[in-house]
N, C-alpha and C positions, 0 to 999 in steps of 0.2 A: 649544206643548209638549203641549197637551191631547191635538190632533191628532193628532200621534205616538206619544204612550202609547197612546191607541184602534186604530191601526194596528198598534204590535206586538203587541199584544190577537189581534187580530184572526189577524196570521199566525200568532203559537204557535198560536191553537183551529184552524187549517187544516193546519199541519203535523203535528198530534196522531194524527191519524184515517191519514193519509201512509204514517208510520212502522208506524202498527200494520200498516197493510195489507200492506207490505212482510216482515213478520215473519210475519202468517199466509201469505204466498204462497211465502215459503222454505223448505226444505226441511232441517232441521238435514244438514250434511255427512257426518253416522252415516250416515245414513237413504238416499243417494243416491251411497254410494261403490261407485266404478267399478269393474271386474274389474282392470282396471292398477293400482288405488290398492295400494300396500305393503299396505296394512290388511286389504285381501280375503285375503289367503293362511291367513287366520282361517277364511275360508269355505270355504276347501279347492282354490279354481283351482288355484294352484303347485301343489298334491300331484298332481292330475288331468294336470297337465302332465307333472310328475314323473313318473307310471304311464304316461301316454304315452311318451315319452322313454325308459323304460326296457323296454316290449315292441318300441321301433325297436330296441333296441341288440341285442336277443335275436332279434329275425326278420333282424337283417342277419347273413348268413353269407357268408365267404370263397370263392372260386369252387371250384368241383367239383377232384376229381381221380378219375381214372377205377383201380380198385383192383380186380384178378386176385388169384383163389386158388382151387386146385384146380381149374380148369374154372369158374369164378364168375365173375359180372364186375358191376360197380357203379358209378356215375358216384356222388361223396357229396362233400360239403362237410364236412369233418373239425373246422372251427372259426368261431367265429362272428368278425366282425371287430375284437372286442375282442381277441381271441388266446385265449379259452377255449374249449375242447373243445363240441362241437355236440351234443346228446343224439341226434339221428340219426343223426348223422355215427359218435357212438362205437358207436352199437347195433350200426347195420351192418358196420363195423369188424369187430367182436367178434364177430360169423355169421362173417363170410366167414373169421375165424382161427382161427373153432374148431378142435378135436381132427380130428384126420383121423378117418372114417368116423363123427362124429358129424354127423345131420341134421339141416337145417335147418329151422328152427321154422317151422311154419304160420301161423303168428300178424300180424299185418302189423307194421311199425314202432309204430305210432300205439297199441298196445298192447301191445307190449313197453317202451314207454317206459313206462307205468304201472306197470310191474314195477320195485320198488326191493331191491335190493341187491346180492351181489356177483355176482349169475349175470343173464344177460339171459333165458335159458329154460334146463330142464333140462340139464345141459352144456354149458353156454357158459358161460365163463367171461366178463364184463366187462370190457375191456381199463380199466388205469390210466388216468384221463383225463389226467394230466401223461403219459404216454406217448404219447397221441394231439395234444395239444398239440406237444408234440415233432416226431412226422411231420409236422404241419402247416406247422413251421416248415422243415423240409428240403424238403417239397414247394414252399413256398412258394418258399425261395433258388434253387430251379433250373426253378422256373417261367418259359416264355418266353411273352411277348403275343402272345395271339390263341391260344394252344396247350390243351391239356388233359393234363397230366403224368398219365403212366401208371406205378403202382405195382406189380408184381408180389410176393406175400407168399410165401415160402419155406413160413417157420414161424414161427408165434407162439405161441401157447397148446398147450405140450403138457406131460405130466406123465413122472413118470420120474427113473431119480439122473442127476446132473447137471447139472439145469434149474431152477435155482431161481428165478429172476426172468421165464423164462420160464413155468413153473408157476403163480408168482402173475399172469399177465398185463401183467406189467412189463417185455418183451422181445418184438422181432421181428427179423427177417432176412428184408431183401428186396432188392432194386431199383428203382432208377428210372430209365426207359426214357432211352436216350439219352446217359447220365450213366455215367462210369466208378467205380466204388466207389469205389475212393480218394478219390476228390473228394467222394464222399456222409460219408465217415469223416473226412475234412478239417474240413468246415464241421460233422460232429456232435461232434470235437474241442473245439467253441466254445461248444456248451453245456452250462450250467453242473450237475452232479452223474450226468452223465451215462456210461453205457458205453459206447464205440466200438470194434467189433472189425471185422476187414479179415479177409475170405477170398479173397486174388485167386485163385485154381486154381478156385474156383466162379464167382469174379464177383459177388459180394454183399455186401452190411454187415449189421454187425450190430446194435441199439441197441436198448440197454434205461435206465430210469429208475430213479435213487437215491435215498436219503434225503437230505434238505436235510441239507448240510454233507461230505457223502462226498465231497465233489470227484470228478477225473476220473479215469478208467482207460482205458486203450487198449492193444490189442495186435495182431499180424500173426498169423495162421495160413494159413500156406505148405500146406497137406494137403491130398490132392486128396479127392478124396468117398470114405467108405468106408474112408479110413489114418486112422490115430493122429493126435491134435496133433501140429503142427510150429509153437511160435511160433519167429520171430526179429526180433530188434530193427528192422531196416527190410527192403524190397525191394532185392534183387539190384543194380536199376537205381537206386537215392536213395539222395542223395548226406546224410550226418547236418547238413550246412549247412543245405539244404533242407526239413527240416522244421518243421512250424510250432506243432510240440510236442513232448514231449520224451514217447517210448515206451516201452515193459518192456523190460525188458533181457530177452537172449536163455532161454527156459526150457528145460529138458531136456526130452526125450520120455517122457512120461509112461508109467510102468506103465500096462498093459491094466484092469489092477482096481481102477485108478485112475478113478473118478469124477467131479471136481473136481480135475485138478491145480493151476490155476492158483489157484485160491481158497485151495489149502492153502499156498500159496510168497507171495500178495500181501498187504498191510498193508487194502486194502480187496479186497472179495472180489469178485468177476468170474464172469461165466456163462463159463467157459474153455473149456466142453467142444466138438470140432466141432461145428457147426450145421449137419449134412448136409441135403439137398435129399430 
């Protein structure tokens, strides 16, 4: 029995020394957490990630669309691939729609984007970016692979009676190459607070941006360039089965000194006046 006592004597004084050693060679788990440990996002990785993560989302932008006006021409990316408007994308936009016989700014992109508020440069008016969001999504629905959809701008930004969403840069009239309007007026039908005006005797649409909750408006103008309004409720050739929405009822021909006819006869108001070329 003695033997034994002395023996575990012995081990506990050998294991004493063991243990300590083991405590000073570790590392408390504070002092040695990993960048993966949950606990690190204290130190700020996740946020750095975070900041990452969110200049990809902002340098990815939607593919080009090549955009005519007046003799101009632009290959731009109009949105980024979240669905929001590109700051290059709307600058340029907004040059190329300026006022007719206003010139174009010297300045490059890269600083007029430093330029905050409603004008890009001296007369230019800024388009809406829910209006450029917009074209994006109709350039996008008749986009074909491998292709580069070609925009041609009528009008956009101009002042004057009559134009009021055009005025505020909330309205354009154009085309798209290859696409019959009707079908651009179709699918701008589907978006939500949106104007959709049809001029087939031109060949163009027309689309401007509402206020959330205005819903939709759409109308036909039969007028060839240079006559009066002519709305009527469909074309000659569609059949009212055929429609995939339901349009203004036929309006009268507007007095000459009439300004806005359609906005004085509709429950929401509408750019009605021709958009001649």
């Amino acid at each position: 029995m003695l033997f034994d006592a002395r023996s575990m004597v012995v081990i506990a004084l050998c294991a004493v020394p063991t243990a300590a050693s083991a405590d000073e060679g570790t590392t408390p788990p504070r002092a040695t957490a990993h960048a993966s440990d949950p606990r690190s996002s204290e130190r700020g990785v996740p946020r750095r990630a975070k900041a990452e993560k969110k200049r990809e989302v902002h340098s990815c932008v939607k593919p080009p669309v090549e955009v005519v006006a007046s003799g101009e021409t632009a290959t731009i990316s109009l949105a980024r691939c979240d669905g929001s408007a590109s700051r290059p994308g709307l600058d340029e936009l907004s040059i190329l729609a300026r006022p007719a016989g206003t010139e174009r700014p010297k300045q490059s992109l890269a600083d007029l984007a430093k330029v905050r508020g409603v004008d890009v440069a001296p007369g230019i008016k800024r388009m809406d970016v829910r209006l450029v969001e917009r074209m994006a999504l109709v350039v996008d629905h008749f986009r074909q692979a491998g292709t580069t959809p070609r925009v041609e701008i009528l009008s956009a930004v101009r002042t004057g009676p009559g134009s009021p969403f055009h005025g505020a840069g909330r309205a354009i009239d154009f085309r798209v190459a290859g696409v019959d309007a009707q079908a651009v007026v179709n699918y701008c039908k589907t978006l939500p607070d949106t104007g959709c005006g049809l001029y087939p005797s031109a060949g163009f649409a027309h689309l401007d941006v509402r206020e959330p909750g205005s819903g939709k408006v759409s109308w036909i103008d039969v007028a060839r360039p240079g006559e009066r309004p002519h709305y009527v409720a469909s074309l000659p050739h569609e059949h009212p089965a055929s429609r995939s929405s339901v349009t203004l009822p036929a309006l009268p021909t507007p007095k000459h000194d009439d300004p806005e006819p359609a906005a004085a006869m509709l429950a929401v108001p509408t750019d009605g006046t021709f958009h001649g070329m």
